[in-house]
TIVONU-563512 format. One record per residue (C-alpha): residue number from 1; chain; residue in three letters; z, x, y negated. Coordinates in nm, 3 decimals. Layout:
# residues N
REC resi chain resn      pz      px      py
REC  NUM     A  Ala       Z       X       Y
...
END
This chain:
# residues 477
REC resi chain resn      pz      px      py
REC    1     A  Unk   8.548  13.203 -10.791
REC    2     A  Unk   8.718  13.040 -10.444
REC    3     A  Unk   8.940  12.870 -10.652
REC    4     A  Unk   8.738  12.639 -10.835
REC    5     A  Unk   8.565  12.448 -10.517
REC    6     A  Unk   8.917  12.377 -10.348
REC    7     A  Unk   9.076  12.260 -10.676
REC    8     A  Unk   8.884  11.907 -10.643
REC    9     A  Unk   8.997  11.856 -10.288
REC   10     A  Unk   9.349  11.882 -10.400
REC   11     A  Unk   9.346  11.668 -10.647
REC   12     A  Unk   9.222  11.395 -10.463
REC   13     A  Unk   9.507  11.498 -10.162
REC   14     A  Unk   9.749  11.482 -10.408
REC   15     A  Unk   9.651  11.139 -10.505
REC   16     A  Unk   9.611  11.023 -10.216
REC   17     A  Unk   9.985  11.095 -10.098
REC   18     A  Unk  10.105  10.950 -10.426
REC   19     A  Unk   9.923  10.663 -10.330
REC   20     A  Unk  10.055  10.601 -10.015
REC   21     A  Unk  10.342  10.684 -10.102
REC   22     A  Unk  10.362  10.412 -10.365
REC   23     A  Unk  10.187  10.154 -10.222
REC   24     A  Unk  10.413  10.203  -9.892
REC   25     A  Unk  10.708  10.203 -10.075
REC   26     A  Unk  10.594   9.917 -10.299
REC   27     A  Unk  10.541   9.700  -9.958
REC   28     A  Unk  10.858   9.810  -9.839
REC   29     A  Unk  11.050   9.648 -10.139
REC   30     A  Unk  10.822   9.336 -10.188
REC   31     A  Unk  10.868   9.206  -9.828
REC   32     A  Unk  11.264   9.218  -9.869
REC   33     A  Unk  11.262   9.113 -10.190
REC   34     A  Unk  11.061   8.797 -10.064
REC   35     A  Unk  11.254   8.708  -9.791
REC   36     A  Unk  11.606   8.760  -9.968
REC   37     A  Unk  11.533   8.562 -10.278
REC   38     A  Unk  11.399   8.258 -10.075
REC   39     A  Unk  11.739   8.231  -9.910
REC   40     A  Unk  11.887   8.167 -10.237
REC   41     A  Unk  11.635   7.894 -10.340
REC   42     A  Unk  11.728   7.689 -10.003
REC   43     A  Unk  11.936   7.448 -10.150
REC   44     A  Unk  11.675   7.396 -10.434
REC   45     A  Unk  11.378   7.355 -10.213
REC   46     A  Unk  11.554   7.123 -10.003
REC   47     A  Unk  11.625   6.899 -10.281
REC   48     A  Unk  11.304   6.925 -10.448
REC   49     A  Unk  11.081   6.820 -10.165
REC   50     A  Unk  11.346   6.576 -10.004
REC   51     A  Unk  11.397   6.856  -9.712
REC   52     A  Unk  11.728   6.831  -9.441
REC   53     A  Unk  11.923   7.109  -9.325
REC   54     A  Unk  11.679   7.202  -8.998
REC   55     A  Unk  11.391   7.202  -9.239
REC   56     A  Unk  11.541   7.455  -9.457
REC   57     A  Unk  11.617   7.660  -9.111
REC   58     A  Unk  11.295   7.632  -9.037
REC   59     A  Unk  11.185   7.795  -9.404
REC   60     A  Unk  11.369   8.063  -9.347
REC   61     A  Unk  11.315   8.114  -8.920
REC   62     A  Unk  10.862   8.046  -8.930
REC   63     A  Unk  10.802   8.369  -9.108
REC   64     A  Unk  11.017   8.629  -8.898
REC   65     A  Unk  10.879   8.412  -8.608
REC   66     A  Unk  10.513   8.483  -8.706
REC   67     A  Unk  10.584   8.842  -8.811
REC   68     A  Unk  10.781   8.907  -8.484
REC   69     A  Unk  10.517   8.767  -8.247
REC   70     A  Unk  10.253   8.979  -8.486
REC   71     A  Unk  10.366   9.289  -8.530
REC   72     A  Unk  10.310   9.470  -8.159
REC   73     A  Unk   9.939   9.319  -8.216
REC   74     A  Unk   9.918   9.432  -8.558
REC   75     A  Unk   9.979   9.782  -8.474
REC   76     A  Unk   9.739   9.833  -8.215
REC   77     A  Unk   9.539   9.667  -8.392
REC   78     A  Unk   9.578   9.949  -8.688
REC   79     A  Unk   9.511  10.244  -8.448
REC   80     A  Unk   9.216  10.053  -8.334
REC   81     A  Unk   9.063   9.963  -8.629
REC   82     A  Unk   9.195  10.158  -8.888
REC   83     A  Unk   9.544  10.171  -9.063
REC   84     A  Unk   9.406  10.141  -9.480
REC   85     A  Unk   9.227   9.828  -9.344
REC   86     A  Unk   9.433   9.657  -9.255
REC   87     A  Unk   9.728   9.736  -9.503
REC   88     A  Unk   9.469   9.586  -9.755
REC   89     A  Unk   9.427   9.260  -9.541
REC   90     A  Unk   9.806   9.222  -9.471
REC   91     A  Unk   9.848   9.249  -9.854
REC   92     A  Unk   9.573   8.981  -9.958
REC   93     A  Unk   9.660   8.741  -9.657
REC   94     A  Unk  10.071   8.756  -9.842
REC   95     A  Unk   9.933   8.697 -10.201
REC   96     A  Unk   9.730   8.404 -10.081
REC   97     A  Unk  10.020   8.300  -9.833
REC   98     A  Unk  10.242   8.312 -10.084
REC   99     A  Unk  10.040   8.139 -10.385
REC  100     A  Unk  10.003   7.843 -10.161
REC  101     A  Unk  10.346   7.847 -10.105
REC  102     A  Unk  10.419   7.882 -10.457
REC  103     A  Unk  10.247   7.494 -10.474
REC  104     A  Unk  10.316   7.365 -10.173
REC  105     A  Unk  10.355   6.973 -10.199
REC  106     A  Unk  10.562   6.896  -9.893
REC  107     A  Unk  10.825   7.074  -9.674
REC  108     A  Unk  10.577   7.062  -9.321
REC  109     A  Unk  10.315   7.291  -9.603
REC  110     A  Unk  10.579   7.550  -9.763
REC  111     A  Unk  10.647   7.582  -9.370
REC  112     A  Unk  10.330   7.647  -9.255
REC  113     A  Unk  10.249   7.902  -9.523
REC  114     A  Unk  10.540   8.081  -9.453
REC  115     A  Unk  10.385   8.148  -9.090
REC  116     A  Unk  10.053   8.316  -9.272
REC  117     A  Unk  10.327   8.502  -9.491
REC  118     A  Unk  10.488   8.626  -9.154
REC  119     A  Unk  10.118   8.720  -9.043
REC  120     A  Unk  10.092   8.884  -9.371
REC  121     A  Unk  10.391   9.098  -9.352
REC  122     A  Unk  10.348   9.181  -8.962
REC  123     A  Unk  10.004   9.375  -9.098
REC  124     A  Unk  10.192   9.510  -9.386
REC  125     A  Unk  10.507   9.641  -9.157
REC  126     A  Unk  10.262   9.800  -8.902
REC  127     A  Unk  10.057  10.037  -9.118
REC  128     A  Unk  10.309  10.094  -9.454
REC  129     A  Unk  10.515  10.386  -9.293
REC  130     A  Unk  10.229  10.507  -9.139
REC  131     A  Unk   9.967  10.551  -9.408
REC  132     A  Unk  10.273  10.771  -9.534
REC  133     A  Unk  10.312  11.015  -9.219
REC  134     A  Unk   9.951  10.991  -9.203
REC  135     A  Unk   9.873  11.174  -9.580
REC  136     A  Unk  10.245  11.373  -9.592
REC  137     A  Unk  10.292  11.737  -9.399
REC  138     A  Unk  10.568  11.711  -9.138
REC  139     A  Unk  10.808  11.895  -9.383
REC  140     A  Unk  10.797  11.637  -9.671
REC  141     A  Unk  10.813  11.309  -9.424
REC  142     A  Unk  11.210  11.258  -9.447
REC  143     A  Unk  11.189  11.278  -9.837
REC  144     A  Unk  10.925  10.997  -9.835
REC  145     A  Unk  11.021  10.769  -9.551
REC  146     A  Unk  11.396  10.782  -9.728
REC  147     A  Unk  11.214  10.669 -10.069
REC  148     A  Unk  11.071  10.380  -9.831
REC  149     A  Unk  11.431  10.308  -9.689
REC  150     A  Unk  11.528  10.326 -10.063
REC  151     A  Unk  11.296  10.036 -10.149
REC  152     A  Unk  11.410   9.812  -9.862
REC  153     A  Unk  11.752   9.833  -9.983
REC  154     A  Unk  11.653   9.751 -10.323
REC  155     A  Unk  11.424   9.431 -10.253
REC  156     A  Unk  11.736   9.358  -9.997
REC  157     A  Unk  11.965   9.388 -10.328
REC  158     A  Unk  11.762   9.271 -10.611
REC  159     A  Unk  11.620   8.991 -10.423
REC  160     A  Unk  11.934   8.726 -10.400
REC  161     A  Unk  12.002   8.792 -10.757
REC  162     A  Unk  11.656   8.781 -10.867
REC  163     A  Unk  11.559   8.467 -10.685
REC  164     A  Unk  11.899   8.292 -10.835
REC  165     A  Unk  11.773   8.347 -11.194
REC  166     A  Unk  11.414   8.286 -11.153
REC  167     A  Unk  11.570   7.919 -10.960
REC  168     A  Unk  11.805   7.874 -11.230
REC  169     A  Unk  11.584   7.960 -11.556
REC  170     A  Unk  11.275   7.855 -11.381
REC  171     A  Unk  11.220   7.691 -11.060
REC  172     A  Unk  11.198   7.803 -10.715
REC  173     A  Unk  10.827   7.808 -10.750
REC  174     A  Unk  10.839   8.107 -10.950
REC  175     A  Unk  10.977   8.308 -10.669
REC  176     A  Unk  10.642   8.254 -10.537
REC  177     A  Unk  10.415   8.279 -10.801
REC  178     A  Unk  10.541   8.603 -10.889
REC  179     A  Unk  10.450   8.873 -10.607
REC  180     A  Unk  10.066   8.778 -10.563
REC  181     A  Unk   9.941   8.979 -10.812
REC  182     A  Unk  10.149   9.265 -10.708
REC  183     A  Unk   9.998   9.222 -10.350
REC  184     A  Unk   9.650   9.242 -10.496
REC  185     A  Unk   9.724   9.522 -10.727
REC  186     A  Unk   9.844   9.722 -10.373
REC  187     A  Unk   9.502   9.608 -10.212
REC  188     A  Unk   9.303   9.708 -10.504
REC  189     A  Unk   9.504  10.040 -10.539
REC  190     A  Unk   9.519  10.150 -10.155
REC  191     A  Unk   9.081  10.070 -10.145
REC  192     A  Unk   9.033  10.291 -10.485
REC  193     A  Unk   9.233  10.614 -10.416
REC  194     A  Unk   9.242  10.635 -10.035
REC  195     A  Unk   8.945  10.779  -9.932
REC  196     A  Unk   8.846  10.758  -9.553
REC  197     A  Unk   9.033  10.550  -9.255
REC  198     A  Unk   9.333  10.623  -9.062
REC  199     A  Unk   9.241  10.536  -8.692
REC  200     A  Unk   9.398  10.738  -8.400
REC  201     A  Unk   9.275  10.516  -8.126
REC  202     A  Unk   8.931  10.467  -8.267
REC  203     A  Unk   8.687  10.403  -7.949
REC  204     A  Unk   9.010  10.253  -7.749
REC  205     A  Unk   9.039   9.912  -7.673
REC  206     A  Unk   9.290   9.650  -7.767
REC  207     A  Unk   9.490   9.445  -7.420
REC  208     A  Unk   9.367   9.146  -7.585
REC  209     A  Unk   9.558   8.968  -7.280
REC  210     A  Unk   9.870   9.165  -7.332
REC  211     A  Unk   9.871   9.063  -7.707
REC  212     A  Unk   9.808   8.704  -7.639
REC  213     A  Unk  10.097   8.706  -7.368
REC  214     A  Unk  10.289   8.924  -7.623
REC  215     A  Unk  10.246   8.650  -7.941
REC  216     A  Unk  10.272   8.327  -7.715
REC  217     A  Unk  10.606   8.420  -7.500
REC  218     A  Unk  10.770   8.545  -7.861
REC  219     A  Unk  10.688   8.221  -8.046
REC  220     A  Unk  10.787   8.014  -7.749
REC  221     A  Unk  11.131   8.207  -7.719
REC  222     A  Unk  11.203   8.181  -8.076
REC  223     A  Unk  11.062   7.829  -8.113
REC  224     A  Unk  11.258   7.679  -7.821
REC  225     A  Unk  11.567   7.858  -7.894
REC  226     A  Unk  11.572   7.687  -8.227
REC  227     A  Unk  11.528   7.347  -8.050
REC  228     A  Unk  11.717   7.401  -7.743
REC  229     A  Unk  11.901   7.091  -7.724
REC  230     A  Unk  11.553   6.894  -7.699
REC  231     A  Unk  11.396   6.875  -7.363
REC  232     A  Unk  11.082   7.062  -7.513
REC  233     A  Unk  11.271   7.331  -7.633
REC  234     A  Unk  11.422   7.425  -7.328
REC  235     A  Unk  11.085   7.427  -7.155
REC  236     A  Unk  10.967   7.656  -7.470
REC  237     A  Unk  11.286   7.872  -7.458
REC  238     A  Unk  11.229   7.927  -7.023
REC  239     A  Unk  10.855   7.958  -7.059
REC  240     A  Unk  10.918   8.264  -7.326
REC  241     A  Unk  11.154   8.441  -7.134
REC  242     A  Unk  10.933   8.428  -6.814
REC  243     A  Unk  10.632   8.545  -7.055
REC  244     A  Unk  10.799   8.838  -7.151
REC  245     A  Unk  10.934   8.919  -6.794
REC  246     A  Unk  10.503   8.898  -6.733
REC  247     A  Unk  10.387   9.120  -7.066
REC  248     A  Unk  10.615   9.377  -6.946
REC  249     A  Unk  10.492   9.365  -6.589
REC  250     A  Unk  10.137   9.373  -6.726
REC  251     A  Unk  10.178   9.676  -6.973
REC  252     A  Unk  10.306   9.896  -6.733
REC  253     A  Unk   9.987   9.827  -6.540
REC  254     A  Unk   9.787   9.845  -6.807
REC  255     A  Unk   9.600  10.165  -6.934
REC  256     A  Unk   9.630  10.135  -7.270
REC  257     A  Unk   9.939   9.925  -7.312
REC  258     A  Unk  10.053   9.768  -7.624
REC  259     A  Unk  10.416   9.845  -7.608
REC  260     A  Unk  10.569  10.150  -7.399
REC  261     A  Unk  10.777   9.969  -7.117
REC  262     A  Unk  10.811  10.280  -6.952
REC  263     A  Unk  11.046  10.451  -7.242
REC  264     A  Unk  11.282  10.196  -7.204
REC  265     A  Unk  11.286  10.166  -6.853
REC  266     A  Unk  11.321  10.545  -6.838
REC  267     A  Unk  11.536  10.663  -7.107
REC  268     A  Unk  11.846  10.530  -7.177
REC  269     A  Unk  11.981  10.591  -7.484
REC  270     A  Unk  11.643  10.491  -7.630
REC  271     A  Unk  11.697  10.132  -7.448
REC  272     A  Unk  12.031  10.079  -7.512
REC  273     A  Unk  11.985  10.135  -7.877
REC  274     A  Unk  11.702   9.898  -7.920
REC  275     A  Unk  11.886   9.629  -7.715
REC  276     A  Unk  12.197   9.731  -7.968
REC  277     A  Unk  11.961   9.701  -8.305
REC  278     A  Unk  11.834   9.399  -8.161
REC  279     A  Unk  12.236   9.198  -8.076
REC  280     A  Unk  12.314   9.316  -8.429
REC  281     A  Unk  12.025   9.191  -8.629
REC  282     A  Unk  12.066   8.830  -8.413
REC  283     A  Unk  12.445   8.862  -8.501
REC  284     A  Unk  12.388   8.915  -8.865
REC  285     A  Unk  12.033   8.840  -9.038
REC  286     A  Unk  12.118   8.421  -9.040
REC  287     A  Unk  12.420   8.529  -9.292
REC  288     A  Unk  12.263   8.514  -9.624
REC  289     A  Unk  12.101   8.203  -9.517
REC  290     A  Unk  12.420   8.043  -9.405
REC  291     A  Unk  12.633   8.192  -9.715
REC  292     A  Unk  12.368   8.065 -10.000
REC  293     A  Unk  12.453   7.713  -9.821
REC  294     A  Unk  12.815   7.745  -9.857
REC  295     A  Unk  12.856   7.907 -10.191
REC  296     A  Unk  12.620   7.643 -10.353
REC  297     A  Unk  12.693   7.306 -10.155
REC  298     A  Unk  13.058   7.389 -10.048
REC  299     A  Unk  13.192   7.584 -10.336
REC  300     A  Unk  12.997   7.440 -10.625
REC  301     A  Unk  12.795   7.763 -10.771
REC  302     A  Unk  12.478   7.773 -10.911
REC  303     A  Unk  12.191   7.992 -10.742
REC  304     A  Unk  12.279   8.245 -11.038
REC  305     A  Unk  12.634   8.313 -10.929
REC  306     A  Unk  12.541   8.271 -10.536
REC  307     A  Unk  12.288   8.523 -10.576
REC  308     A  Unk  12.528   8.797 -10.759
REC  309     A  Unk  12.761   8.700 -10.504
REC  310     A  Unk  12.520   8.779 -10.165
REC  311     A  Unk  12.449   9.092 -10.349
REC  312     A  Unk  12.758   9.238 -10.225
REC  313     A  Unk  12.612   9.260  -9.872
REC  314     A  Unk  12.270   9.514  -9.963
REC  315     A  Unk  12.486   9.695 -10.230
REC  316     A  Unk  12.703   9.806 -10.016
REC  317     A  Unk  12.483   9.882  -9.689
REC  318     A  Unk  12.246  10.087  -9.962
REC  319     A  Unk  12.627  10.289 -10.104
REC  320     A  Unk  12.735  10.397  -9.797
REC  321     A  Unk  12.404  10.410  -9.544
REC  322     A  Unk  12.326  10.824  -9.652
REC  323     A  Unk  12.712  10.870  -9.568
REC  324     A  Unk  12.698  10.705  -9.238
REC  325     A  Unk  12.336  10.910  -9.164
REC  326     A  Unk  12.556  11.235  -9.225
REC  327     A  Unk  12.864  11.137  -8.990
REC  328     A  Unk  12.591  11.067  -8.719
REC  329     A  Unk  12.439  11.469  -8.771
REC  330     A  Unk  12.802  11.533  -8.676
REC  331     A  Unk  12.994  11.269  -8.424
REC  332     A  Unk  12.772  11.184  -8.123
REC  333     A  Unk  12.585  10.854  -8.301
REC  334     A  Unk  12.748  10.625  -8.025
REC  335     A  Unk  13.064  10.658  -8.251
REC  336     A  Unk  12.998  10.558  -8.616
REC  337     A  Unk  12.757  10.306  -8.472
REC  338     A  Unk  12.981  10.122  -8.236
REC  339     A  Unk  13.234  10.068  -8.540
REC  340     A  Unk  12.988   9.977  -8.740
REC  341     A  Unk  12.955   9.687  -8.495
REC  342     A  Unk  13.333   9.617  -8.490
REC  343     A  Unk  13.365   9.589  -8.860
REC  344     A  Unk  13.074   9.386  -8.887
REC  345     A  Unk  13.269   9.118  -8.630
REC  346     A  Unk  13.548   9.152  -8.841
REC  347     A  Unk  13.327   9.081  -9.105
REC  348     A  Unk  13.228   8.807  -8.969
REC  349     A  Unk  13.547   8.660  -8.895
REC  350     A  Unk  13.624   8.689  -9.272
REC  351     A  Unk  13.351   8.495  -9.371
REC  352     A  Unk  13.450   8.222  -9.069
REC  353     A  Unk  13.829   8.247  -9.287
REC  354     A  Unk  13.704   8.243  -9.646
REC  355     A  Unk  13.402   7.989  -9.597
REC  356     A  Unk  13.600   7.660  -9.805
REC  357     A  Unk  13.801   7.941 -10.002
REC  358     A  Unk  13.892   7.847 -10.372
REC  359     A  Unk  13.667   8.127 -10.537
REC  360     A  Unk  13.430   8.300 -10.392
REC  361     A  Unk  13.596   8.608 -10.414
REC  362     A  Unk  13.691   8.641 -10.051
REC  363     A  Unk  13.330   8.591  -9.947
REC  364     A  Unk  13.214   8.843 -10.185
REC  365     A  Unk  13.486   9.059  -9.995
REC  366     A  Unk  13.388   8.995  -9.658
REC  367     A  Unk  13.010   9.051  -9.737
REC  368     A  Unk  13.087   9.372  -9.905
REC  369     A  Unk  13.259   9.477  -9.557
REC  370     A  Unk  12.959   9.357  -9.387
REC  371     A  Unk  12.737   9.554  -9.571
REC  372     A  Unk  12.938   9.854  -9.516
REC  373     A  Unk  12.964   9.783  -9.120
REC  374     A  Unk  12.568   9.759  -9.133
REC  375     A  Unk  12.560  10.046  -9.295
REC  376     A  Unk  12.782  10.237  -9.041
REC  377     A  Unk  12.562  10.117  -8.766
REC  378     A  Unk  12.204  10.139  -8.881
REC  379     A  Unk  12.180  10.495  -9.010
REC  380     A  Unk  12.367  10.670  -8.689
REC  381     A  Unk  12.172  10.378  -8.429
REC  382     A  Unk  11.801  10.500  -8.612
REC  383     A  Unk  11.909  10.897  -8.553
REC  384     A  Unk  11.984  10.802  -8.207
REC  385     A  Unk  11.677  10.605  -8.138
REC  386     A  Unk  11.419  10.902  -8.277
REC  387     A  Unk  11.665  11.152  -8.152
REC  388     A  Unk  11.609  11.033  -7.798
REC  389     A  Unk  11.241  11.089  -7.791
REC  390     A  Unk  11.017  11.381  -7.837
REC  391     A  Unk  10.833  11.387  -8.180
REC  392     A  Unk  10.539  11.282  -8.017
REC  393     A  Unk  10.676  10.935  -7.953
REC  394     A  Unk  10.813  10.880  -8.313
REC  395     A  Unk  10.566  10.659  -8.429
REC  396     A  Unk  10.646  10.479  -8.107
REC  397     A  Unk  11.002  10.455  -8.145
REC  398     A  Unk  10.978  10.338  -8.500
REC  399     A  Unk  10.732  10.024  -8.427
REC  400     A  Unk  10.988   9.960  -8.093
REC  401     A  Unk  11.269   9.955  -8.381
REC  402     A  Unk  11.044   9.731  -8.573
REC  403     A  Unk  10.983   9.500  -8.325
REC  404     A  Unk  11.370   9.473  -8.193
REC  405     A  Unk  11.441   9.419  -8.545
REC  406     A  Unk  11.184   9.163  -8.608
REC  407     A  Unk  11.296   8.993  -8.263
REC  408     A  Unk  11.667   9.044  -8.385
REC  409     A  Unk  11.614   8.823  -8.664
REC  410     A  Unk  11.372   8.513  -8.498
REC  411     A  Unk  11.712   8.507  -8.328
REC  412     A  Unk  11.968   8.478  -8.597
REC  413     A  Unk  11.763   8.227  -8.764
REC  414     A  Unk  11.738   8.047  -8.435
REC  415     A  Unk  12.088   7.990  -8.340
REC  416     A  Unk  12.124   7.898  -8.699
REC  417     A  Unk  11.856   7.620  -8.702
REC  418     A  Unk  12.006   7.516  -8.354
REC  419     A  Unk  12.380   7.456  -8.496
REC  420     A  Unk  12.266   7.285  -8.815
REC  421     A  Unk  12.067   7.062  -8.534
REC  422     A  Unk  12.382   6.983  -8.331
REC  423     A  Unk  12.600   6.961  -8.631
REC  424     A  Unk  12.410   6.802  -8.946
REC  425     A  Unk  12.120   6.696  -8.785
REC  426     A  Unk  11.823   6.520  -9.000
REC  427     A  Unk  12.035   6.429  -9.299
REC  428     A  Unk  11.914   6.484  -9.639
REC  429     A  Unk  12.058   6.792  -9.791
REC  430     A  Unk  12.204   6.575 -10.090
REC  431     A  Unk  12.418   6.372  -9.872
REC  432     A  Unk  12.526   6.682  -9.661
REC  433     A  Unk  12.873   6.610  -9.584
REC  434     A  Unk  13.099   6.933  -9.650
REC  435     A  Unk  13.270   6.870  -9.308
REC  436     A  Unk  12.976   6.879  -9.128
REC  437     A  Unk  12.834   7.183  -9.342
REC  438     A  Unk  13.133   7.397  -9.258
REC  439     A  Unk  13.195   7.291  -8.903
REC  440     A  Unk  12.794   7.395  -8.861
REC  441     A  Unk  12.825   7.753  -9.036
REC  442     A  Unk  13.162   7.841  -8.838
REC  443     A  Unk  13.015   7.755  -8.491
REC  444     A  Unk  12.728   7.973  -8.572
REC  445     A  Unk  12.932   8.265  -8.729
REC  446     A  Unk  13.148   8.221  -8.451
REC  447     A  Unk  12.824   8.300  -8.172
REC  448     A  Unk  12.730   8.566  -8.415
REC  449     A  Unk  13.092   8.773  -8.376
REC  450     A  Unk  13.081   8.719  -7.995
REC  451     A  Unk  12.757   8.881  -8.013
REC  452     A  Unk  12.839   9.160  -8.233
REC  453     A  Unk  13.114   9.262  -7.983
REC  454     A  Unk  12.909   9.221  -7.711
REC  455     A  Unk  12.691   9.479  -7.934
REC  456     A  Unk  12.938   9.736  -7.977
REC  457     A  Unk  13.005   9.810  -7.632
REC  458     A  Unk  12.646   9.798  -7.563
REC  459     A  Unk  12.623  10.069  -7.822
REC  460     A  Unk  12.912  10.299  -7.620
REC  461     A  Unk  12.743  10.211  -7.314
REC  462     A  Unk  12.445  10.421  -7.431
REC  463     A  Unk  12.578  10.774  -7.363
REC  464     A  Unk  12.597  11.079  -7.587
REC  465     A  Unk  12.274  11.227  -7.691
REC  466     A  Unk  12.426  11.572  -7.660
REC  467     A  Unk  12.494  11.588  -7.346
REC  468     A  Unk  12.280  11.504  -6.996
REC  469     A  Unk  12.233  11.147  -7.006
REC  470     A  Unk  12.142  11.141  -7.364
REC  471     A  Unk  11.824  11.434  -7.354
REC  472     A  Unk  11.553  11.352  -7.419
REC  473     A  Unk  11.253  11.352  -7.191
REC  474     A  Unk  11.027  11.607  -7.360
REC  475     A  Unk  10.797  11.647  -7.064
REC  476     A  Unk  10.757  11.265  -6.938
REC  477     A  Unk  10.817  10.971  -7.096
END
C-alpha cells in the first residue's frame, strides 16, 4: 500500500537522470565534434569563399573568443536564472548559429556566426555538467561525469575524420547542416522530461558590471593578441590585460562575485594548476588547425586522409587518459603532469621536424605522442585542481578549469592568426606559397614549445598536495 504512491516519483527521477545524463553527454560530444571537424574543412572554406590564411585563423579563433569571454557570465547567469533554461537556449542559439553558418555567403558572415556559435556553446558548457550533479546522488557522479569526459574524447576523435568525409563526399557545408537538428532534439528533450528548474542562486543578483568588464577585457585580449603587430591591436591587447587586472580588483570587492579571486590568490596548488591548464591549452589547441594546413597544402592529402591522420592526437589522449588518472591516485599529481608537459614539447618539436616530411607518417607519429603527453597531463592536473579544494567548491573549480581552458585556447588560436599575419599575410590561400606556409607554422610551433616548458615547471612549482603546501583549505577559502 506505501509502495504504489512512491513508484510514480521514481520513475520520473529515473528519467530525469537519464535525461541529463544524455543530453549532457550529448552536448559534451557535439561541441568537440564541431569545433574539430571545422579545422579540417579550413582549406576548403578558404577556397570556396576566396578566404586568406588570417581569415581562416579567424574561423577557427571568433568562436573560442566568444565562448571564452561568455562562459563566467553564462554561469552566473545559470544559478541566477535557472540551469534547464538556459541549456535549452544555448542549444537553440548553436542550431540556428550553426544553420546560418551552414549558408553563409561570404567569409566576414561564416565569421560572425561562429561568434553566436561561441555564445551558444558558452551556455551549453556552463549548465551541461551541472544539470548532471544536479539530478545524480554524490555516489554515482564520477560514473557520469567520466561518460561526459568519454563524449568529449569522442567528438575530439570522430570529428577530424568525420568532417574530412563529409568535405570530401559532400562539401564543407554539410558539417554544418548536420548538428542543428540534434541541438533541437536536446532542447526539445531537456523541456519534456526535466521537470522543475535548477537555480541555486535564485533571488541573487548578477555583477552585471563585473560581467561586462569580464566579456570586454577577454575579447580585447584575445582580439588584440591576434592583431598585435597593428597599432590597434596593441591598444586592444594593453587595454585587456589592464581590464582583467580591474575585474579581479572588482570581484574581490564585490559581494556576490562572478569568479572566486580569492581561491587563487589563496591556495596555491589550485592557482598554479589553472595557470598550468591554461600555458598548455595556449601551447597546444592551434595544432590541429596548423596540421590540417600542412597535411593538405604542404603534403598534398585530401581532407579524408588529413582527417584520419589528426585522429592520432584524440585517440591517443582518450587510450591512455584513465591510465594517467590512476598514476595521479598514486605519485603526487605534480609528477605525471609535469611530463606530460615535457613530452608534449617534444611533441611539438616533432611536428616542427616532420612538417615538409615525405609521408605523413612522422606527423601521425608526433601527434600520437602529443596526444599521449595531453593525456599524461590533463587527468593528474584535473585531480589536482578538485583535490585542492573542499567539495563545496567543486562546482567552482570545474567552471575556473573551464574558463582557463576556454582562455587557453583564444590564445593558441591567437598566436596562430598573429604568425600567419607576419608570415603569409592577406594572400589568397590558392597562391599560398609552401615557403611561407611552413616558415609560418614553425615560428608558431616554435612559441608553442617555449611555452609548454615554461608550463612544466610551472606545474612542479605547484607543490605536493600531500603534504603542507598542497592542503586544502577546508575551513576558508
Amino acid at each position: 500500500m506505501t509502495t504504489a504512491p512512491c513508484s510514480p516519483d521514481r520513475a520520473e527521477e529515473s528519467l530525469a537522470r537519464r535525461t541529463a545524463l544524455g543530453v549532457a553527454t550529448a552536448g559534451s560530444f557535439l561541441t568537440p565534434f564541431m569545433l574539430s571537424a571545422v579545422h579540417v574543412a579550413l582549406p576548403a572554406i578558404g577556397r570556396s569563399l576566396s578566404a586568406d590564411a588570417v581569415q581562416l585563423g579567424w574561423v577557427a579563433a571568433s568562436i573560442v573568443v566568444a565562448a571564452a569571454a561568455a562562459l563566467v557570465p553564462a554561469g552566473r547567469l545559470a544559478d541566477l536564472h535557472g540551469r534547464k533554461r538556459l541549456f535549452q537556449l544555448g542549444m537553440m542559439v548553436l542550431a540556428a548559429a550553426t544553420l546560418l553558418a551552414g549558408i553563409a555567403p561570404t567569409i566576414g558572415f561564416l565569421i560572425a556566426c561562429r561568434v553566436l556559435q561561441g555564445l551558444g556553446i558558452a551556455l551549453v558548457f556552463a549548465t551541461g555538467i551541472a544539470l548532471v550533479t544536479a539530478v545524480y546522488p554524490r555516489e554515482e557522479r564520477g560514473r557520469v561525469l567520466g561518460i561526459t569526459v568519454a563524449a568529449v574524447y569522442a567528438g575530439l576523435s570522430l570529428g577530424p575524420l568525420v568532417g574530412g568525409l563529409l568535405t570530401a563526399e559532400l562539401s564543407w557545408r554539410a558539417i554544418f547542416l548536420l548538428p542543428p537538428p540534434c541541438c533541437l532534439l536536446l532542447a526539445w528533450l531537456t523541456g519534456r522530461n526535466l521537470k522543475g528548474e535548477w537555480a541555486p542562486a535564485c533571488g541573487g543578483r548578477l555583477d552585471g558590471m563585473g560581467a561586462v568588464l569580464y566579456a570586454a577585457s577577454v575579447t580585447a585580449l584575445l582580439s588584440g593578441l591576434a592583431e598585435l603587430l597593428e597599432p590597434k591591436g596593441r591598444f586592444l591587447f594593453a587595454a585587456g590585460l589592464a581590464g582583467l587586472g580591474a575585474f579581479g580588483r572588482w570581484e574581490l570587492r564585490h559581494p556576490e562575485p562572478l569568479f572566486e579571486m580569492r581561491l587563487l590568490l589563496e591556495n596555491r596548488v589550485f592557482a598554479f594548476s589553472c595557470l598550468a591548464a591554461l600555458i598548455h591549452y595556449a601551447a597546444t589547441y592551434g595544432v590541429i588547425f596548423l596540421m590540417s594546413l600542412c597535411l593538405q597544402i604542404v603534403q598534398g592529402l585530401s581532407p579524408r586522409e588529413a582527417g584520419l591522420v589528426l585522429t592520432a592526437q584524440p585517440v591517443f589522449m582518450a587510450l591512455f587518459s584513465p591510465f594517467a588518472g590512476r598514476l595521479s591516485d598514486r605519485l603526487e599529481p605534480r609528477i605525471p603532469a609535469s611530463a606530460g608537459m615535457a613530452l608534449t614539447a617534444l611533441a611539438l618539436g616533432g611536428l616542427m621536424q616532420a612538417a615538409d616530411s615525405a609521408t605523413p607518417f612522422p606527423l601521425f607519429a608526433a601527434l600520437a605522442l602529443l596526444g599521449f603527453g595531453f593525456a599524461l597531463f590533463s587527468s593528474p592536473n584535473m585531480n589536482a585542481i578538485l583535490s585542492a579544494v573542499p567539495s563545496r567548491l567543486y562546482g567552482v573549480a570545474s567552471g575556473s578549469v573551464a574558463t582557463m581552458r576556454l582562455l587557453g585556447q583564444g590564445v593558441s588560436l591567437g598566436i596562430v592568426t598573429l604568425f600567419f599575419a607576419a608570415g603569409v599575410g592577406r594572400e589568397a590561400l590558392e597562391d599560398l606559397r609552401r615557403e611561407a606556409l611552413l616558415s609560418s607554422l614553425r615560428g608558431t610551433l616554435a612559441v608553442f614549445l617555449v611555452l609548454c616548458l615554461t608550463g612544466a615547471v610551472v606545474s612542479l612549482l605547484r607543490g605536493n598536495l600531500r603534504g603542507e603546501a598542497g592542503r586544502p583549505p577546508e575551513a576558508g577559502g
